[in-house]
C-alpha positions in Angstrom: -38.9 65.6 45.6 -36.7 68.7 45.8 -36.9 68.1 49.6 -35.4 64.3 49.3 -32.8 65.3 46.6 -31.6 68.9 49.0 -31.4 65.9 52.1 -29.5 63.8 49.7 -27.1 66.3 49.3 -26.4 67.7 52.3 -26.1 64.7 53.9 -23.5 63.5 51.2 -21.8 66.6 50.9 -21.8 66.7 47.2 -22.8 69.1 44.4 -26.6 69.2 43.4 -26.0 68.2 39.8 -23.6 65.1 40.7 -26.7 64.2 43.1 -28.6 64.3 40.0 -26.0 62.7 37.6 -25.5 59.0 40.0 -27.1 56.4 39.4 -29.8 54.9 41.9 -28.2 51.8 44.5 -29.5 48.8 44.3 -30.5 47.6 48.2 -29.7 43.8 47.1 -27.0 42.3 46.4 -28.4 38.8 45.1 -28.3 37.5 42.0 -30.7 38.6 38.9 -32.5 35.2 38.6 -32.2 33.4 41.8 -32.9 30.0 40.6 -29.5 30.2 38.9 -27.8 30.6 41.9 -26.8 26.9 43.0 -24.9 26.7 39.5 -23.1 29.8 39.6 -22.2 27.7 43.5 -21.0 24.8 40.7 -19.4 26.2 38.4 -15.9 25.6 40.4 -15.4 22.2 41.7 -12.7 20.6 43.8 -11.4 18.1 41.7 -9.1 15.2 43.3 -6.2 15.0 41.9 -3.5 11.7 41.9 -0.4 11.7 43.8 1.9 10.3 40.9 4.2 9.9 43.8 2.1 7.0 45.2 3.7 3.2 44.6 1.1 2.0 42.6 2.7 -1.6 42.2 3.2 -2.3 46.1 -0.7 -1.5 46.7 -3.0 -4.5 46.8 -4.7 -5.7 43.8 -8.4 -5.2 45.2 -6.7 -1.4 46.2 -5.5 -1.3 42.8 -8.7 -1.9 41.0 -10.8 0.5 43.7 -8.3 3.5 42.9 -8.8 2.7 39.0 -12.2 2.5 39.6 -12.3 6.0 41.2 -10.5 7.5 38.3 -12.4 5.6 36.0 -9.8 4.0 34.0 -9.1 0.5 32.8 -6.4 -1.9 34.0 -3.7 -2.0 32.2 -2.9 -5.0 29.7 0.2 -7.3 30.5 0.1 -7.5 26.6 0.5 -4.5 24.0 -1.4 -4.9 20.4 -1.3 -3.7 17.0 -3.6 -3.9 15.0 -2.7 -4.9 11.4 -4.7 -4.9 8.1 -3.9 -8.1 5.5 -5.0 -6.2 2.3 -2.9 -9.2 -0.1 -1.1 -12.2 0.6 2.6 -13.1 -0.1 2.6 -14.8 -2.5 0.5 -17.3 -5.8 -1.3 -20.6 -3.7 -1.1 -23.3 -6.6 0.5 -21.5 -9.5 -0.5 -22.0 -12.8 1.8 -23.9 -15.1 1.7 -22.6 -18.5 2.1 -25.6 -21.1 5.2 -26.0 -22.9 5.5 -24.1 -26.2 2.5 -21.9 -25.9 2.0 -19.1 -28.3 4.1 -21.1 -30.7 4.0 -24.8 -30.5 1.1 -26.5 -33.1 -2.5 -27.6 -31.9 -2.0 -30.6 -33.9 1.4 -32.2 -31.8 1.1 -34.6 -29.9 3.1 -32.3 -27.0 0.1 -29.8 -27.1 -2.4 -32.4 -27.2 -1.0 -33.7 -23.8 -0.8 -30.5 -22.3 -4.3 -29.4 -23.2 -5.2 -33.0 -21.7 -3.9 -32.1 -18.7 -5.3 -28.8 -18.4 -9.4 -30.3 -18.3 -8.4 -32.3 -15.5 -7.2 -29.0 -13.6 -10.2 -27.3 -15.0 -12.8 -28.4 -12.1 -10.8 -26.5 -9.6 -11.2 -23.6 -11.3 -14.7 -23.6 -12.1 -15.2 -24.1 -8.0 -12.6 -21.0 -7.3 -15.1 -19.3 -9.8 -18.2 -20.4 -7.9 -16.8 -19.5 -4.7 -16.3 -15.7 -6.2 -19.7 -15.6 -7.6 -20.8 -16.0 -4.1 -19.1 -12.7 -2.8 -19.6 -11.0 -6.0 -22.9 -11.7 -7.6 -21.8 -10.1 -11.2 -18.7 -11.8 -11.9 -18.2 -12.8 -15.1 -15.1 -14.1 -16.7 -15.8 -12.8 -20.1 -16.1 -9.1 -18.9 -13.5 -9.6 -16.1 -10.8 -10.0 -19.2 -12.2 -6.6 -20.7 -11.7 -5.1 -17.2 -8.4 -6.9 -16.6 -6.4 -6.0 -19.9 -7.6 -2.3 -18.9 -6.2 -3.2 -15.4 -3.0 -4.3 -16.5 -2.5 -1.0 -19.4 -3.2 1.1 -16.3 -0.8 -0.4 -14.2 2.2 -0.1 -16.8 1.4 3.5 -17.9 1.4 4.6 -14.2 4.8 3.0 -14.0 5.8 4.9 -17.0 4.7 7.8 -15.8 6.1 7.5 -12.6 2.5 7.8 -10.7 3.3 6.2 -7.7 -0.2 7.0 -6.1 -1.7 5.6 -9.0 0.4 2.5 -9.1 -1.2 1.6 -5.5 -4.8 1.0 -7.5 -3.9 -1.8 -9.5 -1.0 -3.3 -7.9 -1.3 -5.0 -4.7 1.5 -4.5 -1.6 3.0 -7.8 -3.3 4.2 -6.7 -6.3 5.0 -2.7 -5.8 8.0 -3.3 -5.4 8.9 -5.9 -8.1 7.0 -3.6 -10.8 9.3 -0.4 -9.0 12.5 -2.9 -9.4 15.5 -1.0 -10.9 13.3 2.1 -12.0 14.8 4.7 -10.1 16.2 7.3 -12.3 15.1 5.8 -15.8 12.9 7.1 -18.5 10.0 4.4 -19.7 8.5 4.5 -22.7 6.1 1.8 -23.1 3.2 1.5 -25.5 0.3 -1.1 -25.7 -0.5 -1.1 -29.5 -2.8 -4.2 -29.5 -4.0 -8.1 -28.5 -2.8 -11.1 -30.4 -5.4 -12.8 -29.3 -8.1 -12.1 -27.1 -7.0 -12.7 -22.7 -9.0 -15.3 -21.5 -8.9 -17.0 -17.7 -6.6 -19.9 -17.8 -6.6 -20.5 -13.7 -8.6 -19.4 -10.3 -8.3 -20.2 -6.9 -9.4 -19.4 -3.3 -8.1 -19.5 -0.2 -8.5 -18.8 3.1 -5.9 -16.4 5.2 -5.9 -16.8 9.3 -9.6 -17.3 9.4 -11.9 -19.0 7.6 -14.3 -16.1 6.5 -11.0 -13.9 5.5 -11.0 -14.9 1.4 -9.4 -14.4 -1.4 -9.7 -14.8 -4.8 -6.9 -15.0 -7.3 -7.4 -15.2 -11.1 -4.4 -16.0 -13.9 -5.3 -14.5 -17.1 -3.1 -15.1 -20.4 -2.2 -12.1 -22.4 -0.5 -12.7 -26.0 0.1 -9.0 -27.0 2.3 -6.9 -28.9 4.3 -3.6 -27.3 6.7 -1.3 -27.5 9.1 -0.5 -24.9 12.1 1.3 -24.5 14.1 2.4 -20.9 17.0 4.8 -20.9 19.6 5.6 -18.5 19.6 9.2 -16.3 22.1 10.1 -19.6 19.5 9.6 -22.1 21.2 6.4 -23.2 19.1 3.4 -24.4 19.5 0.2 -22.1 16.4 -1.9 -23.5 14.3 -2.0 -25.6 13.1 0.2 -28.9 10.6 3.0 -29.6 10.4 1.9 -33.1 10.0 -1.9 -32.8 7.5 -3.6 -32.1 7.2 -7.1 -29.7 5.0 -10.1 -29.5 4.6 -10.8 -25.8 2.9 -13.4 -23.5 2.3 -13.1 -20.1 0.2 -14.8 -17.8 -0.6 -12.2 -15.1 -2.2 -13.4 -11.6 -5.1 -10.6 -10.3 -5.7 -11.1 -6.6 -9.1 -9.7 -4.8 -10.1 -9.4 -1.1 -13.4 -11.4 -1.8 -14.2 -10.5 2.3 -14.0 -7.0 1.7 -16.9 -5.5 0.3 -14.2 -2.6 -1.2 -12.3 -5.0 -2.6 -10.6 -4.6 -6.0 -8.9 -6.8 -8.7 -5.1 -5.9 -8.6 -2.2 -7.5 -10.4 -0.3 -9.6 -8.0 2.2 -11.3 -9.4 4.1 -12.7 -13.1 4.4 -16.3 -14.0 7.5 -16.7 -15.9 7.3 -20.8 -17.2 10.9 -22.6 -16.9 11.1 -23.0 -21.2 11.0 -19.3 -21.7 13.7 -17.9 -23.3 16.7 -16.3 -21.3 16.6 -12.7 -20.9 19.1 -10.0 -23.1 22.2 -8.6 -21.1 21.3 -5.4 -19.2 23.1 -2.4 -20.9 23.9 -0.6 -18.1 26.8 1.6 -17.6 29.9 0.2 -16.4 33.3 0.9 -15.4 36.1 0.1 -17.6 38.7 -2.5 -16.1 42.2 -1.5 -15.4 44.4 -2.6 -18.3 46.9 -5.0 -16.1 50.4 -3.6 -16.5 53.1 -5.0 -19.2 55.5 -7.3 -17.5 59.2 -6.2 -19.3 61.7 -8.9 -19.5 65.0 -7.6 -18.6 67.6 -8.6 -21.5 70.2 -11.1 -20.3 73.6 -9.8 -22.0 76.6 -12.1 -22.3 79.0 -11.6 -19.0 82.7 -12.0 -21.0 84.1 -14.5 -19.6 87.5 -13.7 -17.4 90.4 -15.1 -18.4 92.6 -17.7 -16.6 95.6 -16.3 -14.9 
């Protein structure tokens, strides 16, 4: 051994202990675990890569579809679409028409007698709108559906008050955001729900069909004789509308729209019917600019010219 290591060294020319110190060479040069060695051969690959200076248009349309086909790519569409997602429609299909006087007109008259006459015929088309809900939603029931309404429509006003926007999006549909946000910006709301008249009930429903056939929905007037409090101020603090200290009787028949298609569907307010014999609204108080008093027109005072004397 101290032969090999003396041989070593002289042959090297280096000093015994750095003979000692380096490590021993390895005669191969392949890799640890040969198997591996055709990856290690892939692990770079020539890739081809597209000319982007190439006329793709003046090729032929069998060369067109062979080079697509190469880079795996489909043909391009003559057409561009957008996908869009009907979650309401635009508007009330057959709007209900409250009867003349309601809320305040006697049971006994012969107009109201009419009216309610008029009403049971309309009733069958309701009861098939209702049937045709039942189908998508097996626990509907007009009795708790008022419950779950009122609480639909208290929600939908206090979010408004509160200027919940987010919120707002949960029980109003796309429809009427914007008429519920009308002429809000920059106003205080108070608005209090204090208690029902008489109990909501379903006065109309109906079902229609939007593009396709299967694409449903469901829309469901329910009449609301309530009393409130509301009162809207200005930026300033001053009161345009309304009263925190009196109370209202209102009535309202408020249309709830559902996507009876899809399964995530929810009842939303959609719109207000507002019948032609309703009272006229009060003048809006908002702030004006005073007119510019018109100037006072001076008459100029004629005096007597003395009169000149013959010569």
């Amino acid at each position: 051994m101290a032969n090999s290591i003396l041989t070593k060294v002289s042959s090297l020319r280096i000093s015994p202990v750095a003979a000692l110190l380096q490590p021993a060479r390895t005669t191969t040069s392949k890799h640890y675990i040969p198997k591996f060695k055709k990856l290690r051969a892939q692990k770079v690959l020539k890739v081809d890569l597209p000319d982007f200076n190439e006329d793709y248009e003046s090729l032929s349309p069998s060369k067109q579809r062979q080079k697509l086909k190469e880079r795996g790519l489909l043909p391009p569409r003559p057409w561009v679409e957008r996908p869009f997602y009907i979650s309401a429609t635009g508007g009330v299909f057959e709007a209900y028409i409250p009867p003349e006087g309601d809320g305040k007109a006697s049971l006994v008259s012969a107009t109201r007698a009419k009216q309610t006459v008029q009403l049971l015929e309309k009733k069958s088309k309701s009861m098939m709108a209702v049937r045709k809900i039942k189908s998508y939603d097996e626990d509907f029931d007009t009795k708790e559906f008022v419950s779950k309404a009122q609480d639909i429509y208290i929600k939908a006003h206090e979010s408004l008050a509160a200027n919940d926007k987010r919120a707002m999006r949960l029980y109003v549909t796309e429809k009427a955001y914007p008429e519920f946000r009308h002429n809000s910006h920059m106003k205080t709301i108070r608005w209090k729900f204090l208690e029902s008249l008489e109990p909501p009930r379903v006065v109309h429903a109906r079902c229609t069909d939007v593009i396709s056939k299967e694409n449903i929905f469901g829309q469901i007037t329910v009449r609301f004789h309530t009393q409130q409090q509301l009162a809207v101020y200005d930026r300033f603090g001053r009161l345009l509308h309304g009263s925190e200290i009196l109370a209202k009787d209102v009535l309202e028949y408020i249309v709830f729209e559902k996507h009876l298609s899809n399964l995530y569907g929810t009842w939303r307010i959609h719109d207000k019917i507002i019948p032609d014999w309703t009272p006229p609204k009060d003048p809006s108080k908002l702030t004006r600019i005073m007119a510019k008093p018109e100037p006072e027109v001076v008459e100029k005072e004629t005096k007597d010219v003395p009169a000149v004397a013959d010569k």
